[in-house]
C-alpha positions in Angstrom: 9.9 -40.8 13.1 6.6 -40.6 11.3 4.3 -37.4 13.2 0.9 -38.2 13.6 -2.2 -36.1 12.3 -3.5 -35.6 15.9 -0.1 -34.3 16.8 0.6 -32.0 14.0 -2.7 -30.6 14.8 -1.5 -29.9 18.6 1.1 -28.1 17.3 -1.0 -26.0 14.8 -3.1 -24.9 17.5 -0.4 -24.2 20.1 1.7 -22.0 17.4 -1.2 -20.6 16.0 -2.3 -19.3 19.8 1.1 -18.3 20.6 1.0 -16.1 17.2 -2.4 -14.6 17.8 -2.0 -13.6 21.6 1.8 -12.2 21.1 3.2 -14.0 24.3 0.9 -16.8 26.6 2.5 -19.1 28.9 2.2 -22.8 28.8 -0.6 -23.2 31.4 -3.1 -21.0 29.7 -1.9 -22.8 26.4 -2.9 -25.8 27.7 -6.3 -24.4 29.0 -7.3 -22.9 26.1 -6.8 -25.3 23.5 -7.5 -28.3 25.9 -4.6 -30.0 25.1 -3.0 -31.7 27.8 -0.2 -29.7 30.2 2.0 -32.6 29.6 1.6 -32.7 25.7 1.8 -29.1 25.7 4.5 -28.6 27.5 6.4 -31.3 24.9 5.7 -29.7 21.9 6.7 -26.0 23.2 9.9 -27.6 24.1 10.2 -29.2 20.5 9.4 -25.4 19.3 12.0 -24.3 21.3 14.6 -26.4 20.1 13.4 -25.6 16.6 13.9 -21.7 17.3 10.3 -21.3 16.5 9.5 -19.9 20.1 11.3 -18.8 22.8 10.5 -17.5 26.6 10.3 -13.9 27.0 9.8 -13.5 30.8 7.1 -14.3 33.8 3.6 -13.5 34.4 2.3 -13.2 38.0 -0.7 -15.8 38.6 -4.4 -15.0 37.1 -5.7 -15.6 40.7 -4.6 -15.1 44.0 -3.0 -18.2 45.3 -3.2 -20.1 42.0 0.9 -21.3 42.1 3.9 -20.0 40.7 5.0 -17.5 38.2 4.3 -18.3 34.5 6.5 -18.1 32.0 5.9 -16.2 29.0 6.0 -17.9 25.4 6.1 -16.2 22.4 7.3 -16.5 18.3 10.7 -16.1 17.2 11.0 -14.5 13.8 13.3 -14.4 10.8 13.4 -18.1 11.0 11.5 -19.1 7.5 10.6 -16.9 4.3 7.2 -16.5 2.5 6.4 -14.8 -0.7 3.3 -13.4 -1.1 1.2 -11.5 -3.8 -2.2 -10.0 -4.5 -3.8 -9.8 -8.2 -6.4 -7.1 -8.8 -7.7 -5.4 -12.1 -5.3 -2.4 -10.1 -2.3 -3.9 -9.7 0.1 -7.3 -9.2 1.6 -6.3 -6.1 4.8 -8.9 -4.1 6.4 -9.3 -0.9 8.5 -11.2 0.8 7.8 -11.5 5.0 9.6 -13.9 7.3 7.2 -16.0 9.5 6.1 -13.2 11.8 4.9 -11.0 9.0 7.7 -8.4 8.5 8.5 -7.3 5.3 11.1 -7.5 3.4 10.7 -6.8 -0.1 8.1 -5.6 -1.7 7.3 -5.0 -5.2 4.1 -3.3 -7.2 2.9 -3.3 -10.9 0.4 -1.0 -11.6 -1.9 -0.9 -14.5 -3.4 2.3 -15.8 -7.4 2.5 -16.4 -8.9 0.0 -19.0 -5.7 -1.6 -19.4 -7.0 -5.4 -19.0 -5.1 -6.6 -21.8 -1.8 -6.2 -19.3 -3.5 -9.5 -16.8 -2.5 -12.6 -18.5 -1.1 -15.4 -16.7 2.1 -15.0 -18.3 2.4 -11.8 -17.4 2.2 -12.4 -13.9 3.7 -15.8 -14.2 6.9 -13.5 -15.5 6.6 -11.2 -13.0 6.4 -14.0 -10.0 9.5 -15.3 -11.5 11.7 -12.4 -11.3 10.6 -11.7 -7.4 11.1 -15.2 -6.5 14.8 -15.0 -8.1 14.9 -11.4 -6.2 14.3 -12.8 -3.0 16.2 -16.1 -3.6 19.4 -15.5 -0.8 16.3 -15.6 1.8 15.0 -19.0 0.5 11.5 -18.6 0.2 9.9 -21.7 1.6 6.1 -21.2 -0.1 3.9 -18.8 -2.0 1.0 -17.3 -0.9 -1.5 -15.7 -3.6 -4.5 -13.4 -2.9 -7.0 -14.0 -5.7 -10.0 -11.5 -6.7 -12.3 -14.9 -6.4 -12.9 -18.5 -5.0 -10.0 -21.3 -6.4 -11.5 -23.8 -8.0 -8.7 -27.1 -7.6 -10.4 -29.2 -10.3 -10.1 -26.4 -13.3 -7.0 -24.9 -11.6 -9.0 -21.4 -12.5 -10.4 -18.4 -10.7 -14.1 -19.0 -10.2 -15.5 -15.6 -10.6 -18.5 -13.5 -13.0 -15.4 -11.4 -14.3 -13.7 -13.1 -17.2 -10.5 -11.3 -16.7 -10.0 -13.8 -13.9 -11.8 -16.9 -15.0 -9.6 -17.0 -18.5 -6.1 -17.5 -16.1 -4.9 -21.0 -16.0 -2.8 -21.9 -12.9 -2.1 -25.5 -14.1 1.1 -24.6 -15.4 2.5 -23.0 -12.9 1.3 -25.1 -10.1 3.1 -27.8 -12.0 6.9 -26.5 -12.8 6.9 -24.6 -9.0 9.6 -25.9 -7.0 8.3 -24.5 -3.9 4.3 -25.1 -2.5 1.5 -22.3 -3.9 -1.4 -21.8 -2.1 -4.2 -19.5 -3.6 -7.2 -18.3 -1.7 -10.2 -15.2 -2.0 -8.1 -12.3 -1.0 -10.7 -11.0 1.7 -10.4 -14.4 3.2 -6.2 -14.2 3.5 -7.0 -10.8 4.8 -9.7 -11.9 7.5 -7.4 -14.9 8.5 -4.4 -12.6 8.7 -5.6 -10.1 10.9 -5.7 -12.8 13.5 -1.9 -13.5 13.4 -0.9 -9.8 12.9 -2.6 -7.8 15.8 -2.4 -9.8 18.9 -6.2 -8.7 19.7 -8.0 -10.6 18.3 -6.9 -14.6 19.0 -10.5 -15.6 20.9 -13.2 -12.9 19.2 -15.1 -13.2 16.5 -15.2 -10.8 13.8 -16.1 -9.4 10.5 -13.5 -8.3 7.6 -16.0 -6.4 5.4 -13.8 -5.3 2.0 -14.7 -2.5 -0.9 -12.7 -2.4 -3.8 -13.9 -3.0 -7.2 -16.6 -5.1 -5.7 -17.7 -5.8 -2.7 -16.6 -9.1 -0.3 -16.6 -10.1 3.4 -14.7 -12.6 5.5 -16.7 -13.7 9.2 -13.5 -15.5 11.3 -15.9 -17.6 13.8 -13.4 -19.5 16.8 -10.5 -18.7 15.0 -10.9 -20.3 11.3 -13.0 -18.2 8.1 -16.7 -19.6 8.2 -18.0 -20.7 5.3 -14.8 -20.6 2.7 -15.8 -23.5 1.0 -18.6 -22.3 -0.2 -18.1 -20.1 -2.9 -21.7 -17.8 -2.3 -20.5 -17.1 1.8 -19.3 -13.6 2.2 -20.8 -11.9 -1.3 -21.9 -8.9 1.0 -22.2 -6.7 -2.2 -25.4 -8.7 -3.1 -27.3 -7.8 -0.1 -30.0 -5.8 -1.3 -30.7 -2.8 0.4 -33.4 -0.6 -1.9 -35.8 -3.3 -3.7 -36.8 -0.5 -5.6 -32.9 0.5 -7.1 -31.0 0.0 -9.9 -30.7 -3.4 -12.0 -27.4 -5.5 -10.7 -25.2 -7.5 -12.9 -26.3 -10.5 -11.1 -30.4 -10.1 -11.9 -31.8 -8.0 -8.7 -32.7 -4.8 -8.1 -30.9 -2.5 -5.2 -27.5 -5.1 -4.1 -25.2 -3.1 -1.9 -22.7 -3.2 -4.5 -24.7 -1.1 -6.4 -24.3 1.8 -4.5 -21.0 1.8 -2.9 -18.7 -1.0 -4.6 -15.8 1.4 -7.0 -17.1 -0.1 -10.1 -20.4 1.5 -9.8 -19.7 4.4 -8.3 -17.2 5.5 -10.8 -20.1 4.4 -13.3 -22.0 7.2 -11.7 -19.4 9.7 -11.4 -19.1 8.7 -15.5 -22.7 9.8 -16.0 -22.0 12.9 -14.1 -18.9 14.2 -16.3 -20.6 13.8 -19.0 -23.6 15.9 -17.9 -22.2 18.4 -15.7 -19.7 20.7 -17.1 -19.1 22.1 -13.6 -17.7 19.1 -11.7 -14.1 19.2 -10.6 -13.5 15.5 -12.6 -12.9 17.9 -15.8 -9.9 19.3 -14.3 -8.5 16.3 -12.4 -8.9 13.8 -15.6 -8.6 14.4 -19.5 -12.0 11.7 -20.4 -15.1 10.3 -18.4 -12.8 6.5 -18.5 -10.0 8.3 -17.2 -12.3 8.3 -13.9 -10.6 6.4 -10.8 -11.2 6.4 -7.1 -8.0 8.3 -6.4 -9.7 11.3 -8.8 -12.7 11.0 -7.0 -11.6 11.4 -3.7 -9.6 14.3 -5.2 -12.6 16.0 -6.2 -15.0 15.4 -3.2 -11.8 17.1 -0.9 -12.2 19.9 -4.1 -16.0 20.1 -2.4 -17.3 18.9 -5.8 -21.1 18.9 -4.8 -22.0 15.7 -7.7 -18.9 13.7 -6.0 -20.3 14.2 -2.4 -23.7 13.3 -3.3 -22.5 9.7 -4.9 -20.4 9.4 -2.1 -22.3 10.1 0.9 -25.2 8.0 -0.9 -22.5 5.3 -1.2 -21.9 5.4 3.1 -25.5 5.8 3.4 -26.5 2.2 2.1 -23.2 0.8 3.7 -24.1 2.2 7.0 -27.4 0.4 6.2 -25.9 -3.1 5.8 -23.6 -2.7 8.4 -26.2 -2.6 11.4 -28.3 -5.5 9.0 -25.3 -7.3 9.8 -25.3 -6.4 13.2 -28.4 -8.8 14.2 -27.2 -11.7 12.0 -24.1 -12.8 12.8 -22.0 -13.3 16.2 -19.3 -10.9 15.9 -17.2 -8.7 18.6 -16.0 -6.5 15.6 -16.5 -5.4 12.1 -12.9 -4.6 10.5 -13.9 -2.0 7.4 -10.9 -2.1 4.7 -10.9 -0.4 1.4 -8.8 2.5 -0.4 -12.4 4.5 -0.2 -12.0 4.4 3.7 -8.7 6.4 4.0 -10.8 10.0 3.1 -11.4 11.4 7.1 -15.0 13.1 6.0 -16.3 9.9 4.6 -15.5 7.4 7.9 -17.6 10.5 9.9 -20.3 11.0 7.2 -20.4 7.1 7.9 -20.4 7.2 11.7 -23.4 9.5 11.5 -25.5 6.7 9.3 -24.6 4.2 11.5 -25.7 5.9 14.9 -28.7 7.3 13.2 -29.9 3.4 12.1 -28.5 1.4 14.9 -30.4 -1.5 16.1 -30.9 -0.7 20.0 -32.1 -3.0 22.5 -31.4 -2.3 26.1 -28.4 -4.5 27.6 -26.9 -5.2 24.3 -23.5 -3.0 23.3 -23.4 -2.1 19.6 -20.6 -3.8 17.5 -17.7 -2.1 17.1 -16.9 -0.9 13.6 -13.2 -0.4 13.2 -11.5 1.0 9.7 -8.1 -0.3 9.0 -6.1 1.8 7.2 -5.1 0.8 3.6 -2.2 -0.4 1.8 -1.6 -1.7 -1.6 0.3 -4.7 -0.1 -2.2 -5.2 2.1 -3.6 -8.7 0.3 0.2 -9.9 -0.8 1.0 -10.0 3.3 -1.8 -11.6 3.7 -1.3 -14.3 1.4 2.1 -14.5 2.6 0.7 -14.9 5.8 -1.6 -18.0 4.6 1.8 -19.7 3.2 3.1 -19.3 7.2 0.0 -21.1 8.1 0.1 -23.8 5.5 4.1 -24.5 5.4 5.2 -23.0 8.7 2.2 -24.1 11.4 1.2 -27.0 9.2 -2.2 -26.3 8.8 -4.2 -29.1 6.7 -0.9 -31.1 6.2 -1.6 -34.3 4.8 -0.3 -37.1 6.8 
């Protein structure tokens, strides 16, 4: 029997709001997503007999004299497989989840420094390959693939200003892939994913702010990434912050990026080896390129004073754009994500900036800034995650 659109869309918001909230019963399903009790109720049951969710106990009533117990609804996992992976200039990292997100297998290939030549599309292609046939007693339904960009579907290419991305061409594999591939900007899988992966946040909106090489953010408005279509939405590390600073790659003076994205400030931890014959870098790396963030987060711990001037000036302009943001956009939280975030000193040297700059107007809380701690499998789970969505939910299934 042939499933209508509207219907396949009930049932993409009903398991999407059952992942989100960890457990909700069918009434406050049904209230909620405004889908009727009687349509809900139908498709939970098909879900149940699916094995997709089951009931997990009762809930008293939300108010006093409002009926019956209700029962509790939530996912059932280890009932479909997802690969997922992540490209960056770092790494291809891999790993296989089953539809609620657990992992199990994961897989990493790191690059050393200025080792570009190593990302070629059959390079990963190869190494895709021989996870997919490692995970093949699971089945893998889909693939999932956080890209350091915006997909472009007409080129089949990474639409990006690096030309380490834009040279890949997905046609081919797209093409001979016996399983669906869905590729999306890695802070938007990451953004999206948090929703399905922490239970708290199924009816907020919130920010997932991202430092890595460069500089990206994701704003999840009523449950679906705002502006992903268009491919300028979310370039936080273009928000200028000193008119007067330094020249950016893209043609202005002072962008965010140019403070505290990795790329530059390892450019300026660069300038300082080679002009201060004191700094810790000397003894933690043999040559000025050698220079990564791991080194220097070795050497501002060392109490290198150049290293903790960069950084520090680095959280200062974040801290800046951060309460900037804080007036623009409708958000109950701002996720901070980044390998630069996992040194203690630096999240307080941060907290600091943030309370001495924030925005204060009497009745109005200030947004809460979380950090979530970093992992280098971070973006493959959550493009494994986007394949649950796509293949699993149903989301934008073409009917």
């Amino acid at each position: 029997m042939k499933v209508s659109k509207r219907r396949t869309e009930q049932r993409y918001q009903i398991l999407d709001l059952i992942y989100t909230t960890g457990s909700i019963s069918r009434v406050d399903i049904s209230r909620q997503t405004g889908i009727t009790a009687a349509i809900t109720s139908d498709i939970v049951n098909e879900l149940i007999k699916q094995g997709a969710v089951k009931e997990v106990g009762e809930t008293t009533p939300t108010t006093a004299g409002s009926g019956r117990k209700r029962i509790l609804l939530a996912p059932c996992g280890k009932q479909a497989y997802y690969v997922g992976s992540e490209l960056s200039e770092k790494f291809f990292s891999f790993c296989l989840i089953d539809n609620l997100g657990q992992v199990i297998k994961k897989k990493a290939v790191n690059f050393e420094i200025n080792t570009s030549n190593a990302i070629t599309m059959g390079n990963y292609q190869q190494n895709l390959t021989e996870f997919l046939n490692d995970c093949s007693k699971y089945d893998p339904k889909a693939v999932g693939i956080s890209i350091p960009g915006h997909f472009d579907n007409t080129t089949k290419r990474i639409s990006s200003n690096n030309q380490l991305w834009t040279d890949l061409d997905w046609s081919k594999l797209l093409e001979q892939s016996e399983i669906p591939i869905y590729l999306e900007n890695n802070v938007h899988t990451m953004g999206s994913a948090e929703r399905l992966l922490t239970h708290d946040l199924s009816n907020k909106n919130y920010l997932f702010f991202h430092v890595s090489r460069g500089m990206f953010a994701s704003y999840v408005y009523q449950g679906e990434v705002y502006g992903a279509n268009d491919f300028l939405v979310g370039e936080i590390g273009h928000m200028i912050v000193n008119p007067d600073g330094e020249f950016c790659e893209c043609g202005r003076r002072g962008c965010l990026q140019t403070y505290a994205s990795e790329t530059w400030i390892i450019k300026k931890a660069k300038i300082l080896y080679r002009n201060n014959a004191t700094t810790y870098l000397h003894q933690l790396v043999p040559d000025a390129d050698s220079i990564s963030i791991e080194a220097l987060l070795k050497a501002f711990k060392m109490g290198d004073d150049g290293v903790i001037s960069i950084l520090t000036n680095a959280m200062k302009y974040l801290a800046i754009a951060l309460n900037n943001l804080s007036v623009m956009i409708v958000s109950d939280k701002i996720i901070l994500h980044g390998q630069i975030f996992e040194l203690p000193p630096l999240k307080t040297i941060l907290s600091r900036f943030l309370v001495q700059n924030q925005f204060v107007i009497n009745g109005v809380d200030p947004q809460p800034i979380q950090v979530k701690s970093y992992d280098q499998f971070d973006g493959a789970v959550a493009g494994a995650m986007m394949a649950v969505q796509h293949n699993y939910f149903g989301k934008n299934v073409e009917i």
